[in-house]
C-alpha positions in Angstrom: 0.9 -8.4 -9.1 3.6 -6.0 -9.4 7.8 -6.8 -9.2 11.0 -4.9 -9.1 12.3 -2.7 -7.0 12.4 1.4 -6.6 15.6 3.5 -7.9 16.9 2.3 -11.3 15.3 -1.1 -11.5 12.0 -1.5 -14.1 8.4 -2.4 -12.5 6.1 -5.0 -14.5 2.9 -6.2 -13.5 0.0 -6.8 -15.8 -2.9 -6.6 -16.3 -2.9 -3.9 -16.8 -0.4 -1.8 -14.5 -1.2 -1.8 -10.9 0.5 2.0 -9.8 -0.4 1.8 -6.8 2.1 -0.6 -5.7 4.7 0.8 -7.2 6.6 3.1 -4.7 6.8 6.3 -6.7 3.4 7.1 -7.3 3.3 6.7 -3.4 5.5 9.7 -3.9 3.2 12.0 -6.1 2.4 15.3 -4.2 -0.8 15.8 -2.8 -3.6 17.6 -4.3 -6.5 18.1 -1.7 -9.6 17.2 -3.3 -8.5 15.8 -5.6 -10.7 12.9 -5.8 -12.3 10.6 -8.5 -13.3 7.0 -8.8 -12.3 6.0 -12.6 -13.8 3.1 -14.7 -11.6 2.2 -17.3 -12.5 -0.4 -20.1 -9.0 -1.5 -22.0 -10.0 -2.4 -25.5 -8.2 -4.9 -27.9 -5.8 -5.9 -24.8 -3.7 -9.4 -25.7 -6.1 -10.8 -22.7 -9.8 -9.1 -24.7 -11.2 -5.9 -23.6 -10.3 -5.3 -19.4 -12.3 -3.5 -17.2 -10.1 -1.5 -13.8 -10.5 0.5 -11.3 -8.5 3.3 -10.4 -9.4 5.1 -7.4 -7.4 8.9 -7.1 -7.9 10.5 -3.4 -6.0 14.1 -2.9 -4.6 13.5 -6.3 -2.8 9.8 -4.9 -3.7 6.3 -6.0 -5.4 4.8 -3.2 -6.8 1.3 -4.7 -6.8 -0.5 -8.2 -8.2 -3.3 -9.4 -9.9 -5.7 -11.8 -13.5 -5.1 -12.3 -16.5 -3.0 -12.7 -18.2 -0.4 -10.3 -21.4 1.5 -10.9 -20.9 4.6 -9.2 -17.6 5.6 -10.9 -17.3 9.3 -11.3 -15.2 9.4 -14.8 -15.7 6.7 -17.5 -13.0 5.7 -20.1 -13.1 3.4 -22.7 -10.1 3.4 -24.8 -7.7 1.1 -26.6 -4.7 -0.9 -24.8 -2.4 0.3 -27.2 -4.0 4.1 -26.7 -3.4 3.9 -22.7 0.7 2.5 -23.1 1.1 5.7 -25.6 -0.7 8.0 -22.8 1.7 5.7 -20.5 4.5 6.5 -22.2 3.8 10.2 -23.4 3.2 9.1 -26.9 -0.3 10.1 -26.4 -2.1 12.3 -24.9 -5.6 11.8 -22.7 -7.5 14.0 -25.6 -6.1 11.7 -27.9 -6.5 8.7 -26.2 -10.4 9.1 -26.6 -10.4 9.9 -30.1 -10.7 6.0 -31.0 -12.8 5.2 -27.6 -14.9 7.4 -25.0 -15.6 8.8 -21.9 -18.2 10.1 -19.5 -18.7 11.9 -16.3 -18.8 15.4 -15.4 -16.4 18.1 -17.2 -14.7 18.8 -14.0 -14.3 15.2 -12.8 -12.8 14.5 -16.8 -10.7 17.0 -16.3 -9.2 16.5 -13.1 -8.4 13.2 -13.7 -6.3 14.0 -17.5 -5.2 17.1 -15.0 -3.4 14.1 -13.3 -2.1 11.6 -15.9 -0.6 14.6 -17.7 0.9 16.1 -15.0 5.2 15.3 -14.7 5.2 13.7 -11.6 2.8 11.4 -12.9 4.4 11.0 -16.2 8.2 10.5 -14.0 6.3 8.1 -12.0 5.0 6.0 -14.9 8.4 6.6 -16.1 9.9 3.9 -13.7 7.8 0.8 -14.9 8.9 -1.4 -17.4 8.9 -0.2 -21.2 8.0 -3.6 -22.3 5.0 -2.3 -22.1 5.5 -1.0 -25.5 5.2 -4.7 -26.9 2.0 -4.8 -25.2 1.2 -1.6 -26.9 2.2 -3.2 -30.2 0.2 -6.5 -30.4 -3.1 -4.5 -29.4 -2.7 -2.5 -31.9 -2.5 -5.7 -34.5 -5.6 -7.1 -32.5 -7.6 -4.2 -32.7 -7.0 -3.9 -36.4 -10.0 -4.9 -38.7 -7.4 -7.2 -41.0 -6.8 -9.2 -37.6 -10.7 -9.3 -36.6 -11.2 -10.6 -40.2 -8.8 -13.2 -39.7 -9.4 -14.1 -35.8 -11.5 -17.1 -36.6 -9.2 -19.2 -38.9 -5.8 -17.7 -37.4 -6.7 -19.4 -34.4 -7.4 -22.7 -35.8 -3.9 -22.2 -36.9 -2.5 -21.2 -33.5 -3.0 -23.4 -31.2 -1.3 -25.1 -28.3 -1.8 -28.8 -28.2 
């Protein structure tokens, strides 16, 4: 679910970031051929590890969504926190990987980091909301191994009755 407007205003909508609602990567120019069906797993998000879909055609978003496909022709597994940075240009795609990893044909990999890195991508992802960052933040915390070794009695202690 995605809100805000175009132009100055900030777009939100979790999990994780649906693009292709937002009006300005309906604005990226077309690459023809530019096609790849992504699989992303989302590690250490606030809401546990997140599978997506992100489907590129002629270098556009054309569908997103929650869930798991077979046939996907790039694989990526990386941290929440990793994906904001590459979001945000605090990372890059290479980078990104280092603490997860990925699969699918060299050209396929390449195509779709091709894209993300690319500056109307980056001004694109430029327009949605940087609270992002505080996303980026706590999955950092949860993917950390002093959290994991505390998960089980810090949520005893937090709890919501």
């Amino acid at each position: 679910m995605a809100t805000g407007t175009s132009g100055r205003r900030r777009w939100w909508s979790l999990p994780p970031f649906y693009e292709s609602e937002v009006p300005d990567f309906g604005l990226l120019p077309k690459v023809p051929g530019a096609d790849a069906l992504v699989q992303c797993v989302f590690l250490s998000s606030p809401w546990g590890d997140v599978s997506y879909i992100t489907e590129f055609r002629d270098g556009s978003i054309v569908g997103q969504g929650d869930g798991w496909v077979d046939r996907a022709d790039v694989y990526i597994k990386i941290r929440m926190c990793d994906f904001i940075g590459l979001r945000f240009g605090t990372v890059n795609f290479i980078d990104a990987l280092e603490y997860g990893e990925g699969g699918g044909t060299v050209a396929k990999i390449s195509l779709v980091a091709g894209l993300v890195e690319s500056l109307p991508y980056k001004r694109a992802w430029s327009e949605c909301f940087d609270g992002g960052l505080l996303i980026a933040k706590w999955s950092k915390i949860t993917s950390s191994l002093q959290y994991q070794q505390l998960g089980s009695s810090f949520s005893k202690v937090v709890t919501l009755d």
